[in-house]
C-alpha positions in Angstrom: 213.6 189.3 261.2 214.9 191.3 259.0 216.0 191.2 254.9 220.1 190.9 254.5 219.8 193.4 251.5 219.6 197.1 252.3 216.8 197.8 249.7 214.6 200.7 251.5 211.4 199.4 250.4 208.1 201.6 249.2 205.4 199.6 249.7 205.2 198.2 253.3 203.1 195.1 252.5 205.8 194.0 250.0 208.6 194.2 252.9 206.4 192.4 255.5 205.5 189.5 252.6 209.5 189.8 251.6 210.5 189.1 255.1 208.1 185.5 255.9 209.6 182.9 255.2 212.4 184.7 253.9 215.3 182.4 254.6 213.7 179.9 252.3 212.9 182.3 249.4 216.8 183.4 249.9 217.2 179.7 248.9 215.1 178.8 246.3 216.1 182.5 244.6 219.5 181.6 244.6 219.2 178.1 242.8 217.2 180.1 240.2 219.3 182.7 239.6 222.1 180.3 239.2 219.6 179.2 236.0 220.2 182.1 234.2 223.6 183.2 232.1 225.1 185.7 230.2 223.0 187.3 227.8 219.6 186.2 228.8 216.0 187.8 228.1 214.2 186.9 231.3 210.8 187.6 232.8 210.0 188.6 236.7 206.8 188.4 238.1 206.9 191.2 240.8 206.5 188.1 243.8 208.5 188.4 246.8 210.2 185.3 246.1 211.4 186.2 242.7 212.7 189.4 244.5 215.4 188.2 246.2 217.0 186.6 243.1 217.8 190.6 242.4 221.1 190.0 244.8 222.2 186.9 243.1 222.0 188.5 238.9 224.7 191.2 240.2 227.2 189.1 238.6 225.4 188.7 235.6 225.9 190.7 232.1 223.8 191.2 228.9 220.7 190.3 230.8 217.4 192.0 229.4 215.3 191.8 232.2 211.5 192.3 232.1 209.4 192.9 235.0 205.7 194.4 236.7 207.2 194.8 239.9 208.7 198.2 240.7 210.5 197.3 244.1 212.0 194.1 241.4 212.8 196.5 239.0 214.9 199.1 241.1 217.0 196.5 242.8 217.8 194.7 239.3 218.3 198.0 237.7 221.6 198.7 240.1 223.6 196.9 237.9 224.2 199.2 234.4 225.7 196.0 232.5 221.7 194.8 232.5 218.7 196.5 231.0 215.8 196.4 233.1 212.7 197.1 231.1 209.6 197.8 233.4 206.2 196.7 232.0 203.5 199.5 232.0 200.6 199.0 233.4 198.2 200.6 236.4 200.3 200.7 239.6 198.9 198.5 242.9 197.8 200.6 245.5 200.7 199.7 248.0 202.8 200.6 245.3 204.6 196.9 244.9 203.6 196.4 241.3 201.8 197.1 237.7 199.0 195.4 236.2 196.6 195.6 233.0 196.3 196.1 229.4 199.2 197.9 228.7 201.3 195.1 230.1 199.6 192.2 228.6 199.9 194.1 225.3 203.9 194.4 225.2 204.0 190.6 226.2 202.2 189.7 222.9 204.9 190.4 220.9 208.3 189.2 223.2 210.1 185.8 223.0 211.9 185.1 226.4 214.6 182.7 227.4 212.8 182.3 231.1 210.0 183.8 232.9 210.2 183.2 236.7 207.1 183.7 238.8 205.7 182.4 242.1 202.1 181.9 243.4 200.2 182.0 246.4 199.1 179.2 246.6 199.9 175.7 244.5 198.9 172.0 243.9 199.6 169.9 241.3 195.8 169.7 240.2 195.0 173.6 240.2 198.1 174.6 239.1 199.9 178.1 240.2 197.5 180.0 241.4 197.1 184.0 242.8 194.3 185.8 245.0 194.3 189.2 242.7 192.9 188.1 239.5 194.6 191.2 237.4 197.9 189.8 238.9 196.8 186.2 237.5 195.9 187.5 233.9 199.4 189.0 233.4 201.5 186.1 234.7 199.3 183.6 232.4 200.9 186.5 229.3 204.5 185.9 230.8 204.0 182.4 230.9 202.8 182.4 227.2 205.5 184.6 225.9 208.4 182.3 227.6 210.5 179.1 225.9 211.0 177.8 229.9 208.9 178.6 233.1 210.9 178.2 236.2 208.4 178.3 239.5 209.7 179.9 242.6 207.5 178.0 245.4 208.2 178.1 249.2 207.4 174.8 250.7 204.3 176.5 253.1 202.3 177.3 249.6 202.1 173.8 249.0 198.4 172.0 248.7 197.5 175.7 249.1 194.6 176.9 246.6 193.7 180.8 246.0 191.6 182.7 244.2 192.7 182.0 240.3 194.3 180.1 238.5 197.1 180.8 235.8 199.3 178.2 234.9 198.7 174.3 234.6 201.7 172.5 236.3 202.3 171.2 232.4 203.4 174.3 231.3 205.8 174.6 234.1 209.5 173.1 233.2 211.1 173.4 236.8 209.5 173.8 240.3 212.5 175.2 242.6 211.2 174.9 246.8 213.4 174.4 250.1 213.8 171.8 251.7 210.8 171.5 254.3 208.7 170.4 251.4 206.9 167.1 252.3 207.9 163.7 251.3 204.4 163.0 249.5 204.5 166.1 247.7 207.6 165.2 246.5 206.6 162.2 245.4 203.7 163.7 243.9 205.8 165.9 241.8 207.9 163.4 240.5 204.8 162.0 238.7 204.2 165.0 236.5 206.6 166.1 234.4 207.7 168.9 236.0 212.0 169.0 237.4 212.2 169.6 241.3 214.7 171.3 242.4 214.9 171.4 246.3 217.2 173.6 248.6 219.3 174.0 251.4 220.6 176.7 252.8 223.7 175.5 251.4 222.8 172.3 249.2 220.1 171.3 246.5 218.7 168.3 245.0 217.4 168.0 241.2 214.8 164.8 240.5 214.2 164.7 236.8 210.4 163.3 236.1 210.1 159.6 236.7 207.1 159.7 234.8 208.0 158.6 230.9 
């Protein structure tokens, strides 16, 4: 399998996590994207999943686009009626993304429409969580900096728990998956108050929280 965009990618680990499961990340990036409009501040964690919503902003204008990742940040930069700010940090050794102080520090003092961001693994009562802890300490600064978090979750990361946590599923306002997410997670989700989103490769399905 191979991505459909013709990105040449740096960091080798990024394309090989790019490419799993990449039809349903193609999805659930699409219905996000379709969340954002003209004009927009947004934040992008430097996830594989959030990368392939870079295809789907090319249409977009007046976006101010904030991001770690640097294979994220030269696919959205493409398009000169955006402006693609790149948060500093200390670069990952495979070269995928930035992490640290310097980061954390510009976050402080931003106010963004949405942050996006994804996980490795997620359940309702740990939250979003990551496996590199410096990785985990900057999304939980996006997160804080952001009026509406939108999660990016492919259905396999579900009831999956890693390292860290950092973010509580009630600071989330919409989980987006695909649409081989189980029935009882589902209904699981519909107790918090959370909005689902699940896709297709060609339909999706909002559930507003049944919990009052």
């Amino acid at each position: 399998a191979v991505l459909r965009q013709s990105h040449r990618f740096v960091s080798p680990s990024f394309a090989a996590r790019a490419r799993l499961n990449a039809d349903a990340k193609e999805w659930i990036a699409h219905r996000a994207a379709d969340m954002v409009k003209d004009g927009d501040s947004i934040l992008m964690d430097a996830s594989t999943t959030v990368y392939h919503m870079a295809t789907f902003l090319q249409d977009c204008r007046n976006l101010t686009i904030f991001t770690n990742g640097l294979e994220i940040a030269k696919a959205v930069a493409k398009n000169p009626a955006n402006s693609t700010i790149l948060l500093g940090g200390v670069v990952r050794q495979d070269g995928s993304s930035v992490t640290g102080h310097l980061g954390e520090r510009i976050l402080k003092d931003l106010h963004i429409n949405t942050a996006f961001v994804s996980c490795s693994g997620f359940s309702v009562e740990a939250g979003l969580t990551q496996f590199d802890l410096q990785e985990a300490q900057l999304k939980s600064h996006m997160i804080e900096c952001a009026k509406r978090v939108v999660a990016l979750i492919d259905s396999s990361k579900f009831g999956q728990t890693s390292l860290t946590p950092f973010a509580t599923i009630d600071q989330l306002s919409h989980i987006v998956t695909d649409s081989n997410i189980s029935p009882a997670c589902i209904d699981q989700l519909r107790q918090t108050n959370v909005s689902l989103i699940i896709c297709g490769e060609t339909t999706a399905s909002s559930f507003a929280p049944s919990r009052s």
